[in-house]
PyMOL Python script that loads the backbone (N, CA, C, O; Angstrom):
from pymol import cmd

cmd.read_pdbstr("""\
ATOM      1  N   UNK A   1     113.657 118.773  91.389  1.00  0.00           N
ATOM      2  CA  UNK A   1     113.402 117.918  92.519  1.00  0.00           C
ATOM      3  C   UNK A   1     114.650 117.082  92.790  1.00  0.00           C
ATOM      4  O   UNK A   1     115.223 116.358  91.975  1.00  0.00           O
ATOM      5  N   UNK A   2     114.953 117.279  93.965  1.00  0.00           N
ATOM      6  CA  UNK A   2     116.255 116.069  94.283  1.00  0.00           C
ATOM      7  C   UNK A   2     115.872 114.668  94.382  1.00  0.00           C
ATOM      8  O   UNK A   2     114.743 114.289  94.694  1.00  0.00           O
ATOM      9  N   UNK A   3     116.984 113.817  94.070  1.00  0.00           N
ATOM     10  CA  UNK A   3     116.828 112.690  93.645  1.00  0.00           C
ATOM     11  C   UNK A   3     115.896 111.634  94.995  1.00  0.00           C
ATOM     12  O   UNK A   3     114.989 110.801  94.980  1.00  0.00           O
ATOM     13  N   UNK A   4     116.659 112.202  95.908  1.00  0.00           N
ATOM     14  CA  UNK A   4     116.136 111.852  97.420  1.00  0.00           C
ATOM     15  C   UNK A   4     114.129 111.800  97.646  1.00  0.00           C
ATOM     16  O   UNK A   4     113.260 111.058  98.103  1.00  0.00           O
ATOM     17  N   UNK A   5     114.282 113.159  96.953  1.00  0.00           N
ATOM     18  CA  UNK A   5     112.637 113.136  97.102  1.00  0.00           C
ATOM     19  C   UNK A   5     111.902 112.746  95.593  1.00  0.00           C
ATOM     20  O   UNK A   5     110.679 112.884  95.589  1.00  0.00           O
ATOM     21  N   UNK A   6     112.388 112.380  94.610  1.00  0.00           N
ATOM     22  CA  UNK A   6     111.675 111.930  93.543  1.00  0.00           C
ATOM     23  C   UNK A   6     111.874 110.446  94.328  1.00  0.00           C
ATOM     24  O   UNK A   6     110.771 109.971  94.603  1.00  0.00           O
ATOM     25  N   UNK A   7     113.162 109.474  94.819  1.00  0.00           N
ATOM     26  CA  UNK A   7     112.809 108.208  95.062  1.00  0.00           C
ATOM     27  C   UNK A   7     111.294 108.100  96.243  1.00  0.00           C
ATOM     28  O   UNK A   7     110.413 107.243  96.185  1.00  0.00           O
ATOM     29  N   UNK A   8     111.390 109.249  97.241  1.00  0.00           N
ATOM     30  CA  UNK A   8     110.566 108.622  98.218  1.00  0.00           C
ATOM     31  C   UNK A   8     109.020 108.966  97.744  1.00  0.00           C
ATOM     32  O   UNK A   8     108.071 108.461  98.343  1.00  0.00           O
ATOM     33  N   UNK A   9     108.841 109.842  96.650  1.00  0.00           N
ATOM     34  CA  UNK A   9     107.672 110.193  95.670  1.00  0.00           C
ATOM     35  C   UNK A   9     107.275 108.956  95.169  1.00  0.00           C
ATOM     36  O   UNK A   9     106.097 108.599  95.151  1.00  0.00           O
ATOM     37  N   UNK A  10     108.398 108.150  94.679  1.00  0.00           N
ATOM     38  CA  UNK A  10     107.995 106.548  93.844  1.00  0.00           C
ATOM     39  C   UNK A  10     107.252 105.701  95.107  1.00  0.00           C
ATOM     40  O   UNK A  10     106.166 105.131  95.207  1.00  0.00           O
ATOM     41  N   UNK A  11     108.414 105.914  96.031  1.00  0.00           N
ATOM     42  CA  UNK A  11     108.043 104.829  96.935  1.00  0.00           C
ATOM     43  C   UNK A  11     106.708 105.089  97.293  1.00  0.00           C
ATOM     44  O   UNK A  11     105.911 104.166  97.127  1.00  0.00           O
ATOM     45  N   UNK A  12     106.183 106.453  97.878  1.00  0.00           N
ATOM     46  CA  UNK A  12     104.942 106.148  97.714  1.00  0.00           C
ATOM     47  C   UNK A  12     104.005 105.619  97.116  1.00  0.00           C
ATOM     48  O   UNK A  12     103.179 104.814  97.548  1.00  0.00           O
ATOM     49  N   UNK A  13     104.159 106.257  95.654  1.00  0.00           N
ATOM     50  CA  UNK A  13     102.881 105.994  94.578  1.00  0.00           C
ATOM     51  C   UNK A  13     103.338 104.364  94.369  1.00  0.00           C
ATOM     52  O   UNK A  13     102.362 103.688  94.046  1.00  0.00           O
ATOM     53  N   UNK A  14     104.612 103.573  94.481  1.00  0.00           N
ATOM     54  CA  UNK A  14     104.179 102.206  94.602  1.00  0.00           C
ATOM     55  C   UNK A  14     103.936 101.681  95.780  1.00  0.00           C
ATOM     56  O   UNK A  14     103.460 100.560  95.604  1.00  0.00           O
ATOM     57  N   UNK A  15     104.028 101.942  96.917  1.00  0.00           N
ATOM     58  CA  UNK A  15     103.157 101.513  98.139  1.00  0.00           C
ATOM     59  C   UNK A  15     101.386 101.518  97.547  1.00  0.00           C
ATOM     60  O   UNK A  15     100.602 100.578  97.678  1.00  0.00           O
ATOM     61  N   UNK A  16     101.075 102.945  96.846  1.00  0.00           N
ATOM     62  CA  UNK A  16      99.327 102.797  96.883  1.00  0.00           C
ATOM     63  C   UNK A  16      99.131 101.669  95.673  1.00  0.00           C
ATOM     64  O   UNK A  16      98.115 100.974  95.640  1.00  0.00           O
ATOM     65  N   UNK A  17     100.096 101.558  94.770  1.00  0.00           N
ATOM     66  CA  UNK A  17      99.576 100.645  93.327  1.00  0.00           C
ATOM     67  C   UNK A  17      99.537  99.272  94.071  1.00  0.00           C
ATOM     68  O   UNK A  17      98.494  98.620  94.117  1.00  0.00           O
ATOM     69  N   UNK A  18     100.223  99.021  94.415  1.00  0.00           N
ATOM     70  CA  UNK A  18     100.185  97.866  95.313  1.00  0.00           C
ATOM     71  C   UNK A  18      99.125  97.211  96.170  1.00  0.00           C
ATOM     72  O   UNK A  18      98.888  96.026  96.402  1.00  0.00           O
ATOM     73  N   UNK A  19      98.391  98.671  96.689  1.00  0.00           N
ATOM     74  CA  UNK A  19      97.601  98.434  97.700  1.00  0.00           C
ATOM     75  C   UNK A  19      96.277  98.405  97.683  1.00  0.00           C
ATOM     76  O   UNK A  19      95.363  98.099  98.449  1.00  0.00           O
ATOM     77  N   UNK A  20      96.565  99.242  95.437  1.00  0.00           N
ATOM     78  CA  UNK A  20      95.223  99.327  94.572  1.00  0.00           C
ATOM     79  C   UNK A  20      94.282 100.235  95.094  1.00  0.00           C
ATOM     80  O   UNK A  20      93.064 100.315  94.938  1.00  0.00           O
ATOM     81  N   UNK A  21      95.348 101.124  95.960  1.00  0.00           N
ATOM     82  CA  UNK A  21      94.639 102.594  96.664  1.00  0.00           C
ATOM     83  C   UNK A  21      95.178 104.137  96.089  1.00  0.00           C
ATOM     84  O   UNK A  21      95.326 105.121  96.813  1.00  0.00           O
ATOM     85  N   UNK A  22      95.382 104.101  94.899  1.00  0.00           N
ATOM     86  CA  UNK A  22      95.633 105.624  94.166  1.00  0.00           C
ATOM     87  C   UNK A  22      94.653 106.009  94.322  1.00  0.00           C
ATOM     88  O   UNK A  22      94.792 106.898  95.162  1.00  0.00           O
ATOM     89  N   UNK A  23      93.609 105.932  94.044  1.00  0.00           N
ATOM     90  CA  UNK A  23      92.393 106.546  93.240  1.00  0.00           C
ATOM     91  C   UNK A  23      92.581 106.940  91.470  1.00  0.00           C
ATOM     92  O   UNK A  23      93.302 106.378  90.645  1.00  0.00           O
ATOM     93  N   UNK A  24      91.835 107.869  91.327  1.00  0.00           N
ATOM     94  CA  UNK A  24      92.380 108.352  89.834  1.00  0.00           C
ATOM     95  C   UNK A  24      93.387 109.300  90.341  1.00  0.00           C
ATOM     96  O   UNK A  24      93.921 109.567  91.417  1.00  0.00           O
ATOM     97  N   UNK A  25      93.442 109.876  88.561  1.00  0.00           N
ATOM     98  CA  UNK A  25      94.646 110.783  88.892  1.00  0.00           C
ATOM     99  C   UNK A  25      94.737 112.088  89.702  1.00  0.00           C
ATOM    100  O   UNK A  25      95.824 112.530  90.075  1.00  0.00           O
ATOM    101  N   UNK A  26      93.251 112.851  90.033  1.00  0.00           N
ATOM    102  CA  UNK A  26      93.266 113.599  90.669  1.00  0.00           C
ATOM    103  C   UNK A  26      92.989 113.462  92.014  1.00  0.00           C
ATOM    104  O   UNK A  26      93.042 114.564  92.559  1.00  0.00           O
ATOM    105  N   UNK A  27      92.627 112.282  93.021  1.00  0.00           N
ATOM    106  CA  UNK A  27      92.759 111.485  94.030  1.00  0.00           C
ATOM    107  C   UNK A  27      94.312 111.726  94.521  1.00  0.00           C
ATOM    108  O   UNK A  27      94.702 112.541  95.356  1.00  0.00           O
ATOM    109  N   UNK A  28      95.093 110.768  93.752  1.00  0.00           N
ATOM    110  CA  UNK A  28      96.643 110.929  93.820  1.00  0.00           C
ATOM    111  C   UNK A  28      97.333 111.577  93.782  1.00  0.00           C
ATOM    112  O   UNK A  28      98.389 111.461  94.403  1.00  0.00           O
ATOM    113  N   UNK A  29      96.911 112.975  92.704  1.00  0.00           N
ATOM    114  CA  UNK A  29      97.336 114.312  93.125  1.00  0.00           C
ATOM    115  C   UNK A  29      96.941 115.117  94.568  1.00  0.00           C
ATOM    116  O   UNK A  29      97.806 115.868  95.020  1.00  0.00           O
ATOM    117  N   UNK A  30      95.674 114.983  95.294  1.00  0.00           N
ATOM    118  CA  UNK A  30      95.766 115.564  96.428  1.00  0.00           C
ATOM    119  C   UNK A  30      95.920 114.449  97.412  1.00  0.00           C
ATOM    120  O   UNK A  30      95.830 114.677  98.618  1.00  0.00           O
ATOM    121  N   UNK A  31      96.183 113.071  96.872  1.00  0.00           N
ATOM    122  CA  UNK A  31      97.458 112.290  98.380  1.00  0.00           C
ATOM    123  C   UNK A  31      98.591 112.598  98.356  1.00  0.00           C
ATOM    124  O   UNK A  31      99.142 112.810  99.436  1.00  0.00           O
ATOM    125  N   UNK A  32      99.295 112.725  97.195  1.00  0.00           N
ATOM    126  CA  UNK A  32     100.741 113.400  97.113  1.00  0.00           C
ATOM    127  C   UNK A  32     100.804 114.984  97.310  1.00  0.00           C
ATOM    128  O   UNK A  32     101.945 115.380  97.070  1.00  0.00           O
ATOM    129  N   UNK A  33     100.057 115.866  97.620  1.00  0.00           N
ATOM    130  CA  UNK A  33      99.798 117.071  97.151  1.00  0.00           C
ATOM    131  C   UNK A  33     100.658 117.452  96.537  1.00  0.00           C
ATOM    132  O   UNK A  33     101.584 118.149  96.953  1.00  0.00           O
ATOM    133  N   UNK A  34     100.454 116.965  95.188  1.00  0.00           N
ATOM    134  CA  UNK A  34     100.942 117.510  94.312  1.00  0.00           C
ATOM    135  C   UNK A  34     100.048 117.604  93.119  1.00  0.00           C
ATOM    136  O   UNK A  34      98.904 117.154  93.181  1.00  0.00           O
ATOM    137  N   UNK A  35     100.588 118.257  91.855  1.00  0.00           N
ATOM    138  CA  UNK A  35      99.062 118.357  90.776  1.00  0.00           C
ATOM    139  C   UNK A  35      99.409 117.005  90.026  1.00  0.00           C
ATOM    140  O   UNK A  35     100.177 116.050  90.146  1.00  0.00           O
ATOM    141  N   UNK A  36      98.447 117.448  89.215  1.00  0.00           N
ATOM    142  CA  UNK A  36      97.977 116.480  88.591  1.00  0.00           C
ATOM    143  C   UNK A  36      99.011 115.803  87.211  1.00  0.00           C
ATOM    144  O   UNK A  36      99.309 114.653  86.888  1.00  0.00           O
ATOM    145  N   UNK A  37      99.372 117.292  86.594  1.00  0.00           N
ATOM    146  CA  UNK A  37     100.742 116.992  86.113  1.00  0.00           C
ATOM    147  C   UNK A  37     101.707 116.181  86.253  1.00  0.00           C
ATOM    148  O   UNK A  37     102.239 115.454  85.414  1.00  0.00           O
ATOM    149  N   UNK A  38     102.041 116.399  87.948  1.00  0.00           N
ATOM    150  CA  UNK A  38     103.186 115.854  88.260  1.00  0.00           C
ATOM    151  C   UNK A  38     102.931 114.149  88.165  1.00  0.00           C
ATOM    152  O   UNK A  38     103.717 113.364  87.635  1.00  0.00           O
ATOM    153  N   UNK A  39     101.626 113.789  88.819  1.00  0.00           N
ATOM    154  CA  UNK A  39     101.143 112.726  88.839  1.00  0.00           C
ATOM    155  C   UNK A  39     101.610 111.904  87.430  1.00  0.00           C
ATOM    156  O   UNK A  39     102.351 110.921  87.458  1.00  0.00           O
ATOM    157  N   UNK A  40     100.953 112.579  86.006  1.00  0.00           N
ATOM    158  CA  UNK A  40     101.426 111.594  85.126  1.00  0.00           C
ATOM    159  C   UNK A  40     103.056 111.653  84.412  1.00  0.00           C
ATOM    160  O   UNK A  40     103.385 110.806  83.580  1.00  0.00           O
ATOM    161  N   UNK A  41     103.878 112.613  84.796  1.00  0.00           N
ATOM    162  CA  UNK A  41     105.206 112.982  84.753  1.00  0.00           C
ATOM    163  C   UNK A  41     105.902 111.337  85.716  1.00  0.00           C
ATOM    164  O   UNK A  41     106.759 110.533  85.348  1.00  0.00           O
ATOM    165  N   UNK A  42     105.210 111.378  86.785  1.00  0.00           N
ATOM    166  CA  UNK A  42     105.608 110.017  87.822  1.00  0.00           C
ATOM    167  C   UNK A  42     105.502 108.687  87.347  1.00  0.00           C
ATOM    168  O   UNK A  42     106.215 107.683  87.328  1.00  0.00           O
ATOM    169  N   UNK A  43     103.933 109.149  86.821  1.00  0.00           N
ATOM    170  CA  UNK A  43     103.760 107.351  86.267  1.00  0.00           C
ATOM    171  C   UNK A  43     104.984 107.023  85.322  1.00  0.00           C
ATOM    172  O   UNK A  43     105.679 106.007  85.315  1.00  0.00           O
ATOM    173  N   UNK A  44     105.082 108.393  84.355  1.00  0.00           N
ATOM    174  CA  UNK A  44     105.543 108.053  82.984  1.00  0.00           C
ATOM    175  C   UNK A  44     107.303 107.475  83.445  1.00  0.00           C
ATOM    176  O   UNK A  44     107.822 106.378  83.239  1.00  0.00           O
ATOM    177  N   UNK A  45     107.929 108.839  84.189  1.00  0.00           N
ATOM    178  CA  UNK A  45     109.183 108.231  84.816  1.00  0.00           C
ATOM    179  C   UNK A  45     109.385 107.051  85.324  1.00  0.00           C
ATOM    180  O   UNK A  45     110.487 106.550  85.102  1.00  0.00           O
ATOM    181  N   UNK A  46     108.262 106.175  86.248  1.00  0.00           N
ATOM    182  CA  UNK A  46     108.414 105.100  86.519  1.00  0.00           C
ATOM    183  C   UNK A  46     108.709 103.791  85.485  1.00  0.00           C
ATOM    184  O   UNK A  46     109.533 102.884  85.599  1.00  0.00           O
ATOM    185  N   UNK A  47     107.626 104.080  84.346  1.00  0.00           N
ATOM    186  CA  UNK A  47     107.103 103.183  83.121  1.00  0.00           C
ATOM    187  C   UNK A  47     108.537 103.410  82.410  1.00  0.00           C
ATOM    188  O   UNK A  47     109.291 102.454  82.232  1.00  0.00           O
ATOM    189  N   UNK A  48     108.798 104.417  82.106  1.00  0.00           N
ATOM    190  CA  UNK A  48     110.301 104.620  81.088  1.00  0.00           C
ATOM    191  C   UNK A  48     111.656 103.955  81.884  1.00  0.00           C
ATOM    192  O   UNK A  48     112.279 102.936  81.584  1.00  0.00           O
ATOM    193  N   UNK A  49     111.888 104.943  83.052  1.00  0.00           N
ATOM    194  CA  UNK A  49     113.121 104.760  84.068  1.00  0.00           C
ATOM    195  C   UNK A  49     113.334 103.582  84.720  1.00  0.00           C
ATOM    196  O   UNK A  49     114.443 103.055  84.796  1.00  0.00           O
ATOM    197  N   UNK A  50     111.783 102.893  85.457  1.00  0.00           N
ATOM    198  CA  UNK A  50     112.272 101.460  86.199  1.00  0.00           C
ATOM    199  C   UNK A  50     111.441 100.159  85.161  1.00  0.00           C
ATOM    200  O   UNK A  50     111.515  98.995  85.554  1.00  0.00           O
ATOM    201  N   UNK A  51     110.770 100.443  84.010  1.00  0.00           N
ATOM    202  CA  UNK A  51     110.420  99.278  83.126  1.00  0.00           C
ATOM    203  C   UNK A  51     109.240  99.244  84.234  1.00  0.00           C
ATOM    204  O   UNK A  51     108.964  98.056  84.403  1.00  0.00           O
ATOM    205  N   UNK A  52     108.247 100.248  85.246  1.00  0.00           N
ATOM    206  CA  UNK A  52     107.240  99.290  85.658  1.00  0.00           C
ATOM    207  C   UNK A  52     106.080  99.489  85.070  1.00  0.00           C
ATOM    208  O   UNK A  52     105.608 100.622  84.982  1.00  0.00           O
ATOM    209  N   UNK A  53     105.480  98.432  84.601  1.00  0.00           N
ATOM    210  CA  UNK A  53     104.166  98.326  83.585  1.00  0.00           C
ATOM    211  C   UNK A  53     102.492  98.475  84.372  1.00  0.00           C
ATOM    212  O   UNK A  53     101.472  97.792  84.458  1.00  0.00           O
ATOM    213  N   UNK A  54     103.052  99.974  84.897  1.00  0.00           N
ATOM    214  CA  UNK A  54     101.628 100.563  85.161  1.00  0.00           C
ATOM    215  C   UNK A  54     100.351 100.787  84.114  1.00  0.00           C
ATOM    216  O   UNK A  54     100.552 101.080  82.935  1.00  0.00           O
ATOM    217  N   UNK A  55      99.328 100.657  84.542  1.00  0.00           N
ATOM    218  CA  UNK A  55      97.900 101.023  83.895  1.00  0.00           C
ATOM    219  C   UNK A  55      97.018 102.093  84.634  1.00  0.00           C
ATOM    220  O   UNK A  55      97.520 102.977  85.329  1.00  0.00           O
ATOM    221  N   UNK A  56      96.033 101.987  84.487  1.00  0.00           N
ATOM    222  CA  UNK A  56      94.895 103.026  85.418  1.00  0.00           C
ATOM    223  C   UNK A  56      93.792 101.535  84.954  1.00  0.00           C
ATOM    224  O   UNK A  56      93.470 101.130  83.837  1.00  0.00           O
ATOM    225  N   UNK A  57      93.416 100.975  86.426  1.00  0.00           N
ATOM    226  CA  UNK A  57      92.461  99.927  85.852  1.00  0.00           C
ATOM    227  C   UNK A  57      90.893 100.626  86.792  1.00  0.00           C
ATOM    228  O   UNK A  57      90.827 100.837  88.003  1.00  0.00           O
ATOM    229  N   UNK A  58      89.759 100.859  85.719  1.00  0.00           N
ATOM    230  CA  UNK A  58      88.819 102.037  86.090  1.00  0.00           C
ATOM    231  C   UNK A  58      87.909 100.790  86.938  1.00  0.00           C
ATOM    232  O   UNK A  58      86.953 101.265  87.551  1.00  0.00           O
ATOM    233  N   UNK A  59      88.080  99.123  87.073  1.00  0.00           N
ATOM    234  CA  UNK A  59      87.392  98.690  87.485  1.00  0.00           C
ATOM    235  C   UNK A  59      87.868  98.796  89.057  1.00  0.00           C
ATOM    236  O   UNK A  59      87.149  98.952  90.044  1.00  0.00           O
ATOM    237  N   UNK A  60      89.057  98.685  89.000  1.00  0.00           N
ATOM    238  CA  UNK A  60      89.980  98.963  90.659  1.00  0.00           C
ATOM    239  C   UNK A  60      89.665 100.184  91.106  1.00  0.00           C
ATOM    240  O   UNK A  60      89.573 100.215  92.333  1.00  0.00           O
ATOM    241  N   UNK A  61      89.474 101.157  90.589  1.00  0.00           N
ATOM    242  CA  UNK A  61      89.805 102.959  90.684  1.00  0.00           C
ATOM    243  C   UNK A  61      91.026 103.230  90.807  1.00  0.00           C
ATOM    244  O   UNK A  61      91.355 104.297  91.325  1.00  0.00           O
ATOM    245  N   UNK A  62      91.700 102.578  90.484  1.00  0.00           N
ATOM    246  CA  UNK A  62      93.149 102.500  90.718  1.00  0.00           C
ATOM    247  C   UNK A  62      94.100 102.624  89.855  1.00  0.00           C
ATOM    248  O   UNK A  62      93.775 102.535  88.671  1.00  0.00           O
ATOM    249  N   UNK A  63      95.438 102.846  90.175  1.00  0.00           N
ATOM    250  CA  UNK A  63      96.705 102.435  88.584  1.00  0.00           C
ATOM    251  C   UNK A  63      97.020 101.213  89.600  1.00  0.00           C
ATOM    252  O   UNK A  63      96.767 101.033  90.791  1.00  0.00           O
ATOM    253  N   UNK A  64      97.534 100.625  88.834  1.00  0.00           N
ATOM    254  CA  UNK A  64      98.030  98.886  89.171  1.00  0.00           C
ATOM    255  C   UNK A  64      99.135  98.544  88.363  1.00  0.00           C
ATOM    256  O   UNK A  64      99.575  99.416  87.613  1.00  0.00           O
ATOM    257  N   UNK A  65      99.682  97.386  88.384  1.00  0.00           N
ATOM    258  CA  UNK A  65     100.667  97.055  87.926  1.00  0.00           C
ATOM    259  C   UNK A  65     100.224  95.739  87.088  1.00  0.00           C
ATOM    260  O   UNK A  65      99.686  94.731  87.546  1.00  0.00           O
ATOM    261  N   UNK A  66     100.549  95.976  85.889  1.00  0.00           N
ATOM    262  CA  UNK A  66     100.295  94.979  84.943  1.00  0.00           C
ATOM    263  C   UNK A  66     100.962  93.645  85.207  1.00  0.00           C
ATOM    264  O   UNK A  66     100.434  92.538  85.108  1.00  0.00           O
ATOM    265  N   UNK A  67     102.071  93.896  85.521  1.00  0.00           N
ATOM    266  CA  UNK A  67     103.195  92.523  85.709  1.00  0.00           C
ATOM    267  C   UNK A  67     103.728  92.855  87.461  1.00  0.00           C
ATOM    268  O   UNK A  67     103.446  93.728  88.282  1.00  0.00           O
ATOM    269  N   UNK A  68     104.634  91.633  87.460  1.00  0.00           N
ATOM    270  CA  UNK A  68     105.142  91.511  88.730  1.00  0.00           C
ATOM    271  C   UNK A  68     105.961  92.423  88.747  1.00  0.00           C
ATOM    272  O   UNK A  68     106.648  92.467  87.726  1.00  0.00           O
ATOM    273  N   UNK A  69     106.313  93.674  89.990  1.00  0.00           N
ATOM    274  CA  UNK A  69     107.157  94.709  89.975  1.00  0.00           C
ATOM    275  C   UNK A  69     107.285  95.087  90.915  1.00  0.00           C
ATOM    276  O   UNK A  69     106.423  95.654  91.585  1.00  0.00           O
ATOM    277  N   UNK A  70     108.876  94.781  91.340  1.00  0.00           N
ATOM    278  CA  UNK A  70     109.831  94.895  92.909  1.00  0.00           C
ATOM    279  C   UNK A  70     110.158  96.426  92.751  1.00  0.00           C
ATOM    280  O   UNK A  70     111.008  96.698  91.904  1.00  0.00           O
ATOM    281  N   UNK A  71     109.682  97.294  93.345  1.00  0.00           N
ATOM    282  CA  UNK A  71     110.376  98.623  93.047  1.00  0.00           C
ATOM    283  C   UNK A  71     111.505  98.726  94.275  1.00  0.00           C
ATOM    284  O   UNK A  71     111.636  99.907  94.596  1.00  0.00           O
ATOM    285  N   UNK A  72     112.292  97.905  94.994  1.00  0.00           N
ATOM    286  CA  UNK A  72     113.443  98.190  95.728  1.00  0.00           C
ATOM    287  C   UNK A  72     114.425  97.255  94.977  1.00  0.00           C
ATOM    288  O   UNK A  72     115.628  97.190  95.227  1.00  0.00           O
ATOM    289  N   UNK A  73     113.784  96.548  94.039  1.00  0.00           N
ATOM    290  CA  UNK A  73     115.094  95.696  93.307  1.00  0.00           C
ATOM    291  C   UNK A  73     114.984  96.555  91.837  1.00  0.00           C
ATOM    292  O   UNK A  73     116.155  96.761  91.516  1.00  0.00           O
ATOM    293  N   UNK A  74     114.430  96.917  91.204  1.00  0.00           N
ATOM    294  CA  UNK A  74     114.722  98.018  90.218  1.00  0.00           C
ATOM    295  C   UNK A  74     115.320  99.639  90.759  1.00  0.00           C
ATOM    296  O   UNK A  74     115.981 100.356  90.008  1.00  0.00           O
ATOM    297  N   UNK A  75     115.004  99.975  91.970  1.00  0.00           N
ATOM    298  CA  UNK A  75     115.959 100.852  92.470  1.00  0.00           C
ATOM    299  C   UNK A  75     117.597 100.284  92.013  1.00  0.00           C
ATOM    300  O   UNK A  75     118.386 100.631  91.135  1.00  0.00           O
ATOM    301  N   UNK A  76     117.630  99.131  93.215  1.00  0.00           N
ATOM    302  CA  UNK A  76     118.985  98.489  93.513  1.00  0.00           C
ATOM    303  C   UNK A  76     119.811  97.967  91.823  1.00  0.00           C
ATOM    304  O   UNK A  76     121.035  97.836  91.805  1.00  0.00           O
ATOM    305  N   UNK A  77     119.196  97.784  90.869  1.00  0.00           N
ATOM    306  CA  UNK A  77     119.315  97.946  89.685  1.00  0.00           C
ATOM    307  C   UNK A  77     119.983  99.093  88.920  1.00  0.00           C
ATOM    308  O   UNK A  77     120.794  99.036  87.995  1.00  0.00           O
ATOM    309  N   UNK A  78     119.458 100.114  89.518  1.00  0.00           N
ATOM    310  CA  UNK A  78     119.689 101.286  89.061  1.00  0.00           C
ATOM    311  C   UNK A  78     121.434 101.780  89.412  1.00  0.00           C
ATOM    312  O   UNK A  78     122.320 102.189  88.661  1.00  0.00           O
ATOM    313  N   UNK A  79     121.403 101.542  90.755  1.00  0.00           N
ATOM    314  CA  UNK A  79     122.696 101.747  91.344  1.00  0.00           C
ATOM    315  C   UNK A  79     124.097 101.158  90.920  1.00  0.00           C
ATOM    316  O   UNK A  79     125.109 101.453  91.556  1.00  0.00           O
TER     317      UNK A  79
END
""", "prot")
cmd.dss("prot")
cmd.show_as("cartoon", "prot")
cmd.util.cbc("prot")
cmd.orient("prot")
């Protein structure tokens, strides 16, 4: 996957954590259409690569963000 489309892959899945609109993981796999795999390959890259302290909170139906987390200033970090 090019880098171009793994960032705008993030940007999505943190637009929905945000918005506490993933669903579970197989929800999020057919909003991204992508599987389900890829789904926790994403979380995990996010959690390792930008430090963001995702969960799956089953009372939200959602993944969420444990702590406060700018994903255009951990991009800009990156650079």
């Amino acid at each position: 996957m090019s880098l171009e489309k793994q960032l705008q892959l993030f940007s999505r899945v943190d637009h929905l954590i945000k918005r506490k609109a993933t669903g579970d993981t197989e929800t999020l796999a057919k909003r991204l259409n992508i599987s389900t795999r890829s789904v926790f390959r994403i979380i995990k890259e996010m959690r390792e690569e930008l430090e963001a302290d995702i969960e799956y909170c089953p009372h939200a139906q959602s993944y969420i963000y444990k702590t406060k987390f700018s994903f255009k200033e951990k991009i800009l970090e990156k650079i």
